[in-house]
PQR file of N, CA, C, O and H, with PARSE charges and radii, in Angstrom:
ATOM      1  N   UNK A   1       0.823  -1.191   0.000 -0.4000 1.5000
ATOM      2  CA  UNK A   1       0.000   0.000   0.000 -0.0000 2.0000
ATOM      3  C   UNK A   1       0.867   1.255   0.000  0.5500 1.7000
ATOM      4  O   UNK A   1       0.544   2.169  -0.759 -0.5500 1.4000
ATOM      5  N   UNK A   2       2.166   1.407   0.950 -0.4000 1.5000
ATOM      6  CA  UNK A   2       3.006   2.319   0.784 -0.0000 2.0000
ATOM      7  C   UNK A   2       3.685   2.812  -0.717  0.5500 1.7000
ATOM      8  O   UNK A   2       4.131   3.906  -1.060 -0.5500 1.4000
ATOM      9  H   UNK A   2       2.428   0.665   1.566  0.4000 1.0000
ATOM     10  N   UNK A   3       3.575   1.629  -1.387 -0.4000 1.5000
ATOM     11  CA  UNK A   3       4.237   1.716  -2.933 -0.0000 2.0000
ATOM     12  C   UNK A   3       3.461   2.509  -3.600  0.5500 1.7000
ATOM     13  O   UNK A   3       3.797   3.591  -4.081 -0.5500 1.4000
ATOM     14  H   UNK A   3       3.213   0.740  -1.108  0.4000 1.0000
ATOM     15  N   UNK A   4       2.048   1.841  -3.674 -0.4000 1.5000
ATOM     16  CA  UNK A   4       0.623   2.357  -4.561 -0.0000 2.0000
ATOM     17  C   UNK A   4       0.932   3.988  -3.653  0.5500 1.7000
ATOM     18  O   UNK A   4       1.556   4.866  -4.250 -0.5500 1.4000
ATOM     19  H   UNK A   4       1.775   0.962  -3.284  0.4000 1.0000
ATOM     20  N   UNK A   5       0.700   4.101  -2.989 -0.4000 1.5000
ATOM     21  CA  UNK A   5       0.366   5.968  -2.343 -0.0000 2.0000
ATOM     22  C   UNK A   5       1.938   6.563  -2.190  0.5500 1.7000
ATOM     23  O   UNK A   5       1.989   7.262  -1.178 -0.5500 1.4000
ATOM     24  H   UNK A   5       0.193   3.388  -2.504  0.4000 1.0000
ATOM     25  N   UNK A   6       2.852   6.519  -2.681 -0.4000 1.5000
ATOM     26  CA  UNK A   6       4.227   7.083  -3.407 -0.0000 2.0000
ATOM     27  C   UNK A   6       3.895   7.606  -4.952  0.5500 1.7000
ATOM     28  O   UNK A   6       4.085   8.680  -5.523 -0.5500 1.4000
ATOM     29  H   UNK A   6       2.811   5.951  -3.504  0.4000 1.0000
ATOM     30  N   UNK A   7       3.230   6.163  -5.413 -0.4000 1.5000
ATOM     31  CA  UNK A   7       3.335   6.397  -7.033 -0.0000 2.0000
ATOM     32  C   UNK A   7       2.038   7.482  -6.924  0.5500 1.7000
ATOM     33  O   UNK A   7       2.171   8.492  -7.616 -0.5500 1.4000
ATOM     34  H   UNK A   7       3.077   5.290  -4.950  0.4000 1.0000
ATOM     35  N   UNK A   8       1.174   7.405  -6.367 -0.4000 1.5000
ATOM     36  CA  UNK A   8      -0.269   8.118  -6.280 -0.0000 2.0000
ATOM     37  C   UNK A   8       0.300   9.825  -6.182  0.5500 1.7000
ATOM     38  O   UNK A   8      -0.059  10.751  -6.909 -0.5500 1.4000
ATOM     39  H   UNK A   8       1.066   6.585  -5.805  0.4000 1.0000
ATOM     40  N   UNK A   9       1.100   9.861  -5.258 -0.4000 1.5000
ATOM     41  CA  UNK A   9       1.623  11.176  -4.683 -0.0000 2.0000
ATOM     42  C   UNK A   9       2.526  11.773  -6.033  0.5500 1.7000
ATOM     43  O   UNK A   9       2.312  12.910  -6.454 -0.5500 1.4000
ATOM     44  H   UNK A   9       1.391   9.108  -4.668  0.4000 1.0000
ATOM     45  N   UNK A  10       3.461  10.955  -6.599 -0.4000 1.5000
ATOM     46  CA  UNK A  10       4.247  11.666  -7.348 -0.0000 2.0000
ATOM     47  C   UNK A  10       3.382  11.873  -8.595  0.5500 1.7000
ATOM     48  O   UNK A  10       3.897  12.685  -9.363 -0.5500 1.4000
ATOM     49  H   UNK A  10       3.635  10.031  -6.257  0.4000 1.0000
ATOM     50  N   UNK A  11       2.109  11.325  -9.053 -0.4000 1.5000
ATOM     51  CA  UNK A  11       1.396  11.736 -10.127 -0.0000 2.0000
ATOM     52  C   UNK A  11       1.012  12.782  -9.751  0.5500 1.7000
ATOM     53  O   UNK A  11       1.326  13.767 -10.419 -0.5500 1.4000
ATOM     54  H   UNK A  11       1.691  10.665  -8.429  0.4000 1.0000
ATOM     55  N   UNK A  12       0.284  12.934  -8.680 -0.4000 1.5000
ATOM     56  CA  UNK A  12      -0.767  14.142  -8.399 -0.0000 2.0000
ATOM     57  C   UNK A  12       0.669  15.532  -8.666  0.5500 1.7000
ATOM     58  O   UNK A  12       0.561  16.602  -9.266 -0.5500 1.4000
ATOM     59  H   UNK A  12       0.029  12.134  -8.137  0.4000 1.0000
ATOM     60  N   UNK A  13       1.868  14.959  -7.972 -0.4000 1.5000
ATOM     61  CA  UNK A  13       3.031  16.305  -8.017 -0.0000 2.0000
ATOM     62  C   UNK A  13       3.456  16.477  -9.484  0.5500 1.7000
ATOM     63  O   UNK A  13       3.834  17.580  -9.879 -0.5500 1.4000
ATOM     64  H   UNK A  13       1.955  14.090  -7.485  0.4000 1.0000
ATOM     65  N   UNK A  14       3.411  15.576 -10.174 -0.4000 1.5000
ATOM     66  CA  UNK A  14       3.873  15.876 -11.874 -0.0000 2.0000
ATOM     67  C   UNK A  14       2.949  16.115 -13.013  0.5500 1.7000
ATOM     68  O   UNK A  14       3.318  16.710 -14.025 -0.5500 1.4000
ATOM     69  H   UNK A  14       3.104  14.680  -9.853  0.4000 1.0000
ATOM     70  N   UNK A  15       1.580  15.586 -12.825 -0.4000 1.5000
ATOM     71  CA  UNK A  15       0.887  15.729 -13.255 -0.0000 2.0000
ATOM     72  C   UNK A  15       0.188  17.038 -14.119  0.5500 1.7000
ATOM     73  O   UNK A  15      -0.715  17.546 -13.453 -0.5500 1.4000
ATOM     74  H   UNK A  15       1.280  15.102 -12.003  0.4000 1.0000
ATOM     75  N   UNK A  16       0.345  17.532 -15.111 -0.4000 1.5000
ATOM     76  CA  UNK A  16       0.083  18.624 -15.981 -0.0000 2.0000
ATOM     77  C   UNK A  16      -1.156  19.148 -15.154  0.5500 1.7000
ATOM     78  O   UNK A  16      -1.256  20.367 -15.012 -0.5500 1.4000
ATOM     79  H   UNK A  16       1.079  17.120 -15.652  0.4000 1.0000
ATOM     80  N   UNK A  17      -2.073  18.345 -14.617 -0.4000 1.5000
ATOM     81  CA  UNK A  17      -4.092  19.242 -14.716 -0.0000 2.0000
ATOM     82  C   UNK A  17      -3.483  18.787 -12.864  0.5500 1.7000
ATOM     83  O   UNK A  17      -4.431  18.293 -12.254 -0.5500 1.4000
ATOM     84  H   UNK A  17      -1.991  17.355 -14.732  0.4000 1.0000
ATOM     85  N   UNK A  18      -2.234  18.869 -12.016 -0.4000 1.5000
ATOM     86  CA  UNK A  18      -2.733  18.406 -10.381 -0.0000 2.0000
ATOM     87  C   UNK A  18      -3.125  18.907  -9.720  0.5500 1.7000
ATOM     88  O   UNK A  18      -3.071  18.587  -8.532 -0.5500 1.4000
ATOM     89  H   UNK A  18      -1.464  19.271 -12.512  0.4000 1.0000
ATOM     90  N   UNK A  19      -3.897  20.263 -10.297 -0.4000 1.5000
ATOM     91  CA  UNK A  19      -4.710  20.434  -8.894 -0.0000 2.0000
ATOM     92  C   UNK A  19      -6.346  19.629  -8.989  0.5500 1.7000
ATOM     93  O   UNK A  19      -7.117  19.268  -8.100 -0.5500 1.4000
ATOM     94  H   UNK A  19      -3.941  20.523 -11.262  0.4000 1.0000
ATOM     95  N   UNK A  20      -6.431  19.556 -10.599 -0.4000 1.5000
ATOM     96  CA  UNK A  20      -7.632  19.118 -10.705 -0.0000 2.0000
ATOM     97  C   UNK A  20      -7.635  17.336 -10.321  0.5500 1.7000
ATOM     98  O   UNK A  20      -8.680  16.820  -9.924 -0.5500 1.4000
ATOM     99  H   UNK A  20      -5.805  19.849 -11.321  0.4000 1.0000
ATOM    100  N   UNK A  21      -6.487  16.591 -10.473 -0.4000 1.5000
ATOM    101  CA  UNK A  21      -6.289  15.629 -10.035 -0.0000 2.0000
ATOM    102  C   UNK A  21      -6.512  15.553  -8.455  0.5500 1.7000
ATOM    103  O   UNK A  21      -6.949  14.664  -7.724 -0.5500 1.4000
ATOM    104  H   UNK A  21      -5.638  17.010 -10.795  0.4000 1.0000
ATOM    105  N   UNK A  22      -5.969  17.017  -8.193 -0.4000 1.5000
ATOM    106  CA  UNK A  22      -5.877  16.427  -6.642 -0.0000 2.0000
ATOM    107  C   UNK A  22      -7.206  16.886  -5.723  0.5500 1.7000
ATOM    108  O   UNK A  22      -7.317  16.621  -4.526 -0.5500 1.4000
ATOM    109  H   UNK A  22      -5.614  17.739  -8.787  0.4000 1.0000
ATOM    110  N   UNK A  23      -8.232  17.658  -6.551 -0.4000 1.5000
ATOM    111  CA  UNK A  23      -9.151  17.876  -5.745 -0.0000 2.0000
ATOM    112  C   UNK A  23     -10.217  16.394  -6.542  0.5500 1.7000
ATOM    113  O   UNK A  23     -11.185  15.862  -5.998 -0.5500 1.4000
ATOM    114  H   UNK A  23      -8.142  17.873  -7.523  0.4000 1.0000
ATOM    115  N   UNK A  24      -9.776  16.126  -7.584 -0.4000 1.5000
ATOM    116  CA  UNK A  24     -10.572  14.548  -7.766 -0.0000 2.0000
ATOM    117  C   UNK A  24     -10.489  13.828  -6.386  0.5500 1.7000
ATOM    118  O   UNK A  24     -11.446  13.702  -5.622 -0.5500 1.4000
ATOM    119  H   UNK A  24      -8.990  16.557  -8.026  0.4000 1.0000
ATOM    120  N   UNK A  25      -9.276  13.389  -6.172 -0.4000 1.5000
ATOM    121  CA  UNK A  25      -9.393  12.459  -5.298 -0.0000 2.0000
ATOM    122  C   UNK A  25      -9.691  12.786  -3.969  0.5500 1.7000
ATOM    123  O   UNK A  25     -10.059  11.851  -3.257 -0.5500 1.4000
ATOM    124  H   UNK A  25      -8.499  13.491  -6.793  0.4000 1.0000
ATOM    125  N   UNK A  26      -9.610  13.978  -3.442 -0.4000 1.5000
ATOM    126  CA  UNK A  26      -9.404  14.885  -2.696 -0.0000 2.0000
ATOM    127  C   UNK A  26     -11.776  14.268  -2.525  0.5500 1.7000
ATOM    128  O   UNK A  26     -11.957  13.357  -1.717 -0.5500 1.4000
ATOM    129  H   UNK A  26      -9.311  14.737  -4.020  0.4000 1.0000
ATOM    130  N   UNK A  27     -12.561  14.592  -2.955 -0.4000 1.5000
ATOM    131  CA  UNK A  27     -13.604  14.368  -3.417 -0.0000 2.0000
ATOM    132  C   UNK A  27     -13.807  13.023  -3.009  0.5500 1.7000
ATOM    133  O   UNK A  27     -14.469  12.723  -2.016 -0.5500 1.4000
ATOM    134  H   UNK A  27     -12.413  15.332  -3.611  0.4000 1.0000
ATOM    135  N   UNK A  28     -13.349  12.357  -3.622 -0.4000 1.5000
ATOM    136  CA  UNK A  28     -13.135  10.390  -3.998 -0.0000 2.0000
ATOM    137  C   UNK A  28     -13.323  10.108  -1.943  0.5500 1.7000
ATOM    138  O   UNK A  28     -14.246   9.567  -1.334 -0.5500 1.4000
ATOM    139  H   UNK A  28     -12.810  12.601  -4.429  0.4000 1.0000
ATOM    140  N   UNK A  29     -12.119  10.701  -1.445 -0.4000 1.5000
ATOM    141  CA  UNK A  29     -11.801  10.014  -0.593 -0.0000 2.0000
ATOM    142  C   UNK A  29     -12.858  10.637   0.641  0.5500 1.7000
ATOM    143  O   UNK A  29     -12.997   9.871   1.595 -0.5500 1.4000
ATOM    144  H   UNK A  29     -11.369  11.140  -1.940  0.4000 1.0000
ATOM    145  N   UNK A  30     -13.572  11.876   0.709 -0.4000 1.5000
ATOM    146  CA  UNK A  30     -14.443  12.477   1.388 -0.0000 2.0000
ATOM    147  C   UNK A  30     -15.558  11.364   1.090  0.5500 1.7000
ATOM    148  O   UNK A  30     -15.929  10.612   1.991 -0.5500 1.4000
ATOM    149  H   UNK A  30     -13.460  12.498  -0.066  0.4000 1.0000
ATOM    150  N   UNK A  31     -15.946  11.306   0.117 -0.4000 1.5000
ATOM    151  CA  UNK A  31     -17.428  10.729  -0.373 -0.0000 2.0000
ATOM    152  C   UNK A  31     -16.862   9.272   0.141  0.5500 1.7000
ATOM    153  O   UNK A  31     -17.474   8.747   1.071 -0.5500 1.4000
ATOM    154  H   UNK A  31     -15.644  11.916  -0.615  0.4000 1.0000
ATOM    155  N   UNK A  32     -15.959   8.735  -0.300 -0.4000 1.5000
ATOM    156  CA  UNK A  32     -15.964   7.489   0.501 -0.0000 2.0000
ATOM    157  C   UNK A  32     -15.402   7.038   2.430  0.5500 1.7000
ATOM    158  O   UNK A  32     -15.153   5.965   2.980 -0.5500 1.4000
ATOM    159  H   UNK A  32     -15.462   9.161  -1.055  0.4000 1.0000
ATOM    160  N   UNK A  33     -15.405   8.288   2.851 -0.4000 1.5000
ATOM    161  CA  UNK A  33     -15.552   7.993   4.199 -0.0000 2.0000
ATOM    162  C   UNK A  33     -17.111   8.354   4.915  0.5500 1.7000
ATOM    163  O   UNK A  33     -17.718   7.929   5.898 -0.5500 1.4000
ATOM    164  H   UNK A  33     -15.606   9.159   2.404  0.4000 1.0000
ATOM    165  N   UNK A  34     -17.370   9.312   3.914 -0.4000 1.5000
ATOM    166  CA  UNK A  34     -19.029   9.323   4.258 -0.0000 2.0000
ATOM    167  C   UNK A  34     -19.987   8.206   4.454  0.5500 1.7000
ATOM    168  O   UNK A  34     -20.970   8.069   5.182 -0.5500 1.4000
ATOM    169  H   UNK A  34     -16.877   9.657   3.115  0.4000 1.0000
ATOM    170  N   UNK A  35     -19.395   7.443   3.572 -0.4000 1.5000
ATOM    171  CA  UNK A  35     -20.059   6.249   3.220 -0.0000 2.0000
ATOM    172  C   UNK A  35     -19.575   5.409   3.894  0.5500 1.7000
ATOM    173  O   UNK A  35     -20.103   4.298   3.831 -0.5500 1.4000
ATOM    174  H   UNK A  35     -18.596   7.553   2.980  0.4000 1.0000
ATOM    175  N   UNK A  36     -18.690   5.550   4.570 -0.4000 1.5000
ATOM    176  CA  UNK A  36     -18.102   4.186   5.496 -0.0000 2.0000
ATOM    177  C   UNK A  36     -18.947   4.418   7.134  0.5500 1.7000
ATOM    178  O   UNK A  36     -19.370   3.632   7.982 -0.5500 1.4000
ATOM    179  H   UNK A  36     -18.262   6.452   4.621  0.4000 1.0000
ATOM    180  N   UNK A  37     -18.909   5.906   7.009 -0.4000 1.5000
ATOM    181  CA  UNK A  37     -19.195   6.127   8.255 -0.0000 2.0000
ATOM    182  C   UNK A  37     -21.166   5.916   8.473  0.5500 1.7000
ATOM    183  O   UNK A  37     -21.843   5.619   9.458 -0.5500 1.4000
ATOM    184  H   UNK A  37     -18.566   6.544   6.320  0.4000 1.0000
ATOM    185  N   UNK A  38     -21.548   6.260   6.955 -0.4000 1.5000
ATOM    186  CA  UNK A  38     -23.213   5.787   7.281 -0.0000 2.0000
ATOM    187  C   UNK A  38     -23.054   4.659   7.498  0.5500 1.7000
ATOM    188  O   UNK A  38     -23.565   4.343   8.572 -0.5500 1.4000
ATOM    189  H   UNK A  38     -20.998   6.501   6.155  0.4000 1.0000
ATOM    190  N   UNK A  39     -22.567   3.843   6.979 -0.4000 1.5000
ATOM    191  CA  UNK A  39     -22.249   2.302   7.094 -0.0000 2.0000
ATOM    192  C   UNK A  39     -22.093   1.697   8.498  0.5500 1.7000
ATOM    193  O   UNK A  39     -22.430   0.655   9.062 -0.5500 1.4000
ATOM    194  H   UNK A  39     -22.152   4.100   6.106  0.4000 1.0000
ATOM    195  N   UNK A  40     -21.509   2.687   8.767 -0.4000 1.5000
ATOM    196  CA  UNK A  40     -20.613   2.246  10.560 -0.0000 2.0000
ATOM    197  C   UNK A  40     -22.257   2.195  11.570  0.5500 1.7000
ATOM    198  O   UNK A  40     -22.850   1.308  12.183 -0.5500 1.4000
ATOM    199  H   UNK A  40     -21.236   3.533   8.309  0.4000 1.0000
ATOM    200  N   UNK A  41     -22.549   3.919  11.253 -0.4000 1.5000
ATOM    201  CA  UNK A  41     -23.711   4.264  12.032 -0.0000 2.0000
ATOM    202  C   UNK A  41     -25.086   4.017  12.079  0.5500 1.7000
ATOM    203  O   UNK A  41     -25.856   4.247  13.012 -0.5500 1.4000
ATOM    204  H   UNK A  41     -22.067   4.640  10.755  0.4000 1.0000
ATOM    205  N   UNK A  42     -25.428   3.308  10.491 -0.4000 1.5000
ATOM    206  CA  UNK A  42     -26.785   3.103  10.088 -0.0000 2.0000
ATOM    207  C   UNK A  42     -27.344   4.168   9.444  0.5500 1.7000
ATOM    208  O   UNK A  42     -28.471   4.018   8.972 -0.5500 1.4000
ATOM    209  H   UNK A  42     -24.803   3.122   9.733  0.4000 1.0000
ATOM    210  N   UNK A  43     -26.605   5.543   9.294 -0.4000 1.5000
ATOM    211  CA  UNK A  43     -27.146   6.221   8.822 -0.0000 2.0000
ATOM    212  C   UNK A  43     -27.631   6.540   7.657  0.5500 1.7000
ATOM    213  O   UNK A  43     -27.041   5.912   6.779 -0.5500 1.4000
ATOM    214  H   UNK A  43     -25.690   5.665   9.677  0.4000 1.0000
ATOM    215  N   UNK A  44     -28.577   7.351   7.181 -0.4000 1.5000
ATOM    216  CA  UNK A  44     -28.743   6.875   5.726 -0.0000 2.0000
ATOM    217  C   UNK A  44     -27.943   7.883   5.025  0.5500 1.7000
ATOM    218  O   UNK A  44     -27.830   7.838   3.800 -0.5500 1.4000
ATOM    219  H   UNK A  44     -29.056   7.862   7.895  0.4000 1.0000
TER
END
């Protein structure tokens, strides 16, 4: 997992469009803790 989120990091830093890359995932990873956490809580 350390490998995958190195290579993840140096795209988002070289990447021509990274800010738009980085508010993608930036997005990605909000929406999927939301969802972990309705999950956790029952919430809908």
């Amino acid at each position: 997992m350390t490998e995958a989120m190195m290579s993840l990091r140096a795209l988002v830093e070289w990447a021509p469009d990274a800010d738009l890359l980085r508010e993608m995932i930036g997005f990605a990873a909000e929406r999927l803790t939301e969802l972990e956490i309705g999950g956790l809580t029952g919430a809908g």
